[in-house]
N, C-alpha and C positions, 0 to 999 in steps of 0.2 A: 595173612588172613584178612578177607574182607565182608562185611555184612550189609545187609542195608536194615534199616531203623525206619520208624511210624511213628509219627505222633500226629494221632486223629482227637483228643480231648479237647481241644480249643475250636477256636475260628480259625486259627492260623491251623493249615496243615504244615508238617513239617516231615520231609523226607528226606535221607542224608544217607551216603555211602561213606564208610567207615574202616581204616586199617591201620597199621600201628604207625605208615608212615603221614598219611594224608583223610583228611575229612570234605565231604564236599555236601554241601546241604541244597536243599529247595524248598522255600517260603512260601505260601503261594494262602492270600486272605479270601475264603472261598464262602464263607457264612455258611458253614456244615454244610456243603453242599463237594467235600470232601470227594463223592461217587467218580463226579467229572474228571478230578487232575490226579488223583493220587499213582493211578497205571502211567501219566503220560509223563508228570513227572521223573519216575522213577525210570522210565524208558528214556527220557533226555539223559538223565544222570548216567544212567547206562554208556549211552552212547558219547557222554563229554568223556570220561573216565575210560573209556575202550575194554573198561569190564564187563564180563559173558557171567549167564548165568552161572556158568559150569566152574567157575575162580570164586563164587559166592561160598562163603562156611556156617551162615546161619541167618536168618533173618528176625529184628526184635521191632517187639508193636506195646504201645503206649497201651496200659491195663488201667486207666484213669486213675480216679476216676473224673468225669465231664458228662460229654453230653453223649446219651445214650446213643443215638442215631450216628454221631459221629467215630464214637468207638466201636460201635457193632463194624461201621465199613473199614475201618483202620484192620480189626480183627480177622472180618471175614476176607479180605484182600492177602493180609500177613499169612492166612492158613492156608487158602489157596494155593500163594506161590510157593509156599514152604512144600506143601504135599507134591504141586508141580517141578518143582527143583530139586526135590529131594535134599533139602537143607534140612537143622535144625529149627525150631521157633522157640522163642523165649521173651519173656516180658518186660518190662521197661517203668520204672516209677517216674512219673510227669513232676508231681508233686517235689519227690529228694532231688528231682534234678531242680526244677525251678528255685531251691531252697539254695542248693549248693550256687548257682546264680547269684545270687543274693549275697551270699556269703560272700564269696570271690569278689564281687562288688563293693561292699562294705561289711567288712569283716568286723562281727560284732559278737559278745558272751549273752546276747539279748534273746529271745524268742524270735523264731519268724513264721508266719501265716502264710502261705501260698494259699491266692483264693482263683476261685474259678465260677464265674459266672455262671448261678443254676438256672435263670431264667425266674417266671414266675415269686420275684420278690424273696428270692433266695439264693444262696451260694453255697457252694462246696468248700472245704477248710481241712486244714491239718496245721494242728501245733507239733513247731521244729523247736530245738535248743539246738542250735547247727544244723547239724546234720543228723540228728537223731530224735527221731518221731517222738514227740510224748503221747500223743493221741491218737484213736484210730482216724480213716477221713469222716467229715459227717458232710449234711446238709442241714444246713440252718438258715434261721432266718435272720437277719442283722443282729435284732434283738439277741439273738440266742449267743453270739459270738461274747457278748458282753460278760460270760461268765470266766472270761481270760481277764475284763479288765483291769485287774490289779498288776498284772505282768506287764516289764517292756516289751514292749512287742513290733516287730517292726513285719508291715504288711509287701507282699510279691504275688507271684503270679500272676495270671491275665485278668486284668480289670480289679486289679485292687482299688485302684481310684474311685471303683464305682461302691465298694462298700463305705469307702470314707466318706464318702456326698452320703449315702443312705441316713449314716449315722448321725451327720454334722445335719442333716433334716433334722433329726429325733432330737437333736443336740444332745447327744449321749457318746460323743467322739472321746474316749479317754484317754486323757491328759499322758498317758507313759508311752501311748501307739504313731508311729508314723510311716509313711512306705517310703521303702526303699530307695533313694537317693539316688536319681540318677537312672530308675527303672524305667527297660523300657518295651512294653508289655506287648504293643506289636510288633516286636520283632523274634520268632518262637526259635531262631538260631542264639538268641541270648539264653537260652538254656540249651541248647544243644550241645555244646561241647559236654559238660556235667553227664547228658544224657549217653553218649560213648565210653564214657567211663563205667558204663554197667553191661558191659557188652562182657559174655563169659570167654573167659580163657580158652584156646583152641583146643588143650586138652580136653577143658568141660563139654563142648562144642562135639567133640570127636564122640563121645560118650556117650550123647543123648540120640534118642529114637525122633524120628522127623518132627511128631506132634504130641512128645511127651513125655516128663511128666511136665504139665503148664499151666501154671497158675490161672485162671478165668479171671474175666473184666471188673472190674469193681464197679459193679452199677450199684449206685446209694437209691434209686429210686426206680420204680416202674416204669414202662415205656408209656406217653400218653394213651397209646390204643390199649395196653396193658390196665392203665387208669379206667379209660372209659367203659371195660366192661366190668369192673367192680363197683 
């Protein structure tokens, strides 16, 4: 069984061909600008791998959440080819994967924060105990993160570093939090492995209708043209 995978929530696009015996991924740092590489990519991969369409059993796409613009194209590409191939689609957590990262990296009973750059003096968040969500995702603002501060907390995901400078501005970096050791945040195949680990069972796979049932994108926020006419 083989699928190909999406991860449009960062700056790193990340597309990877996946099966029980081999993984092959493609990095490629595009500044949302995802539209350009995401088909050519996957058509190299294609082509490395001597995999046809017609050998694929399902196709899964990163449901953030991140940046709007970049998951809408991850989305609307993943359904595309799913309708055109007549595979399955199904969804992908960026977040448990970058956690489970983390973990495997430095394997800790601590809290960890996968952050994601929201732009506009904010980030995207989710409190892990491992691997298991205490919180839903939010958007906040540096400040707002601080109601963790009493927890060890150890920070991942893309651009954790950048909430820590935030903080260490405010001088409100608390004393129990540090990022992950050894993270390393442009490279979006550092959580990729974690991320084929949510890939469903052929069985499941076998089951499901091309384009459903499937969770939607977690967008925590409006699109800006969505902003500007409110």
């Amino acid at each position: 069984m083989t699928t190909v995978l999406i991860d449009s929530s960062t700056e790193i696009l990340l597309v990877a061909l996946h099966s029980a015996k081999h993984s092959t991924f493609r990095q490629t740092k595009t500044g949302l600008n995802h539209a350009q590489k995401i088909l050519e990519d996957l058509q190299a991969l294609l082509e490395e791998t001597g995999i046809t369409p017609e050998q694929l059993s399902g196709i899964g796409c990163s449901l953030g959440p991140g940046s709007f613009t970049g998951l809408r194209i991850g989305l609307c590409t993943a359904k595309g080819l799913a309708e055109g191939w007549k595979i399955p689609l199904f969804g992908l957590d960026s977040f448990r994967a970058m956690v489970e990262a983390a973990v495997l990296a430095q394997p800790s009973n601590e809290y960890f924060l996968p952050i994601i750059d929201a732009r506009k003096g904010r980030f995207y968040g989710q409190l892990f105990q491992k691997a298991l969500p205490m919180t839903e995702p939010v958007d906040f603002t540096p400040e707002e993160f601080l109601r963790w501060q009493h927890e060890s907390v150890v920070l991942c995901g893309y651009q954790p570093h950048l909430l820590k400078t935030r903080l260490d501005e405010l001088q409100k970096w608390p004393p129990g939090w540090r990022v992950c050791e050894g993270w390393n945040d442009q490279q979006g195949a550092t959580w990729a492995k974690p991320l084929t680990q949510q890939v469903p069972s052929q069985d499941v796979l076998a089951q499901r209708e091309i384009l459903g049932p499937f969770a939607g994108p977690r967008y925590l926020r409006p699109s800006e043209a969505e902003e500007s006419k409110s």
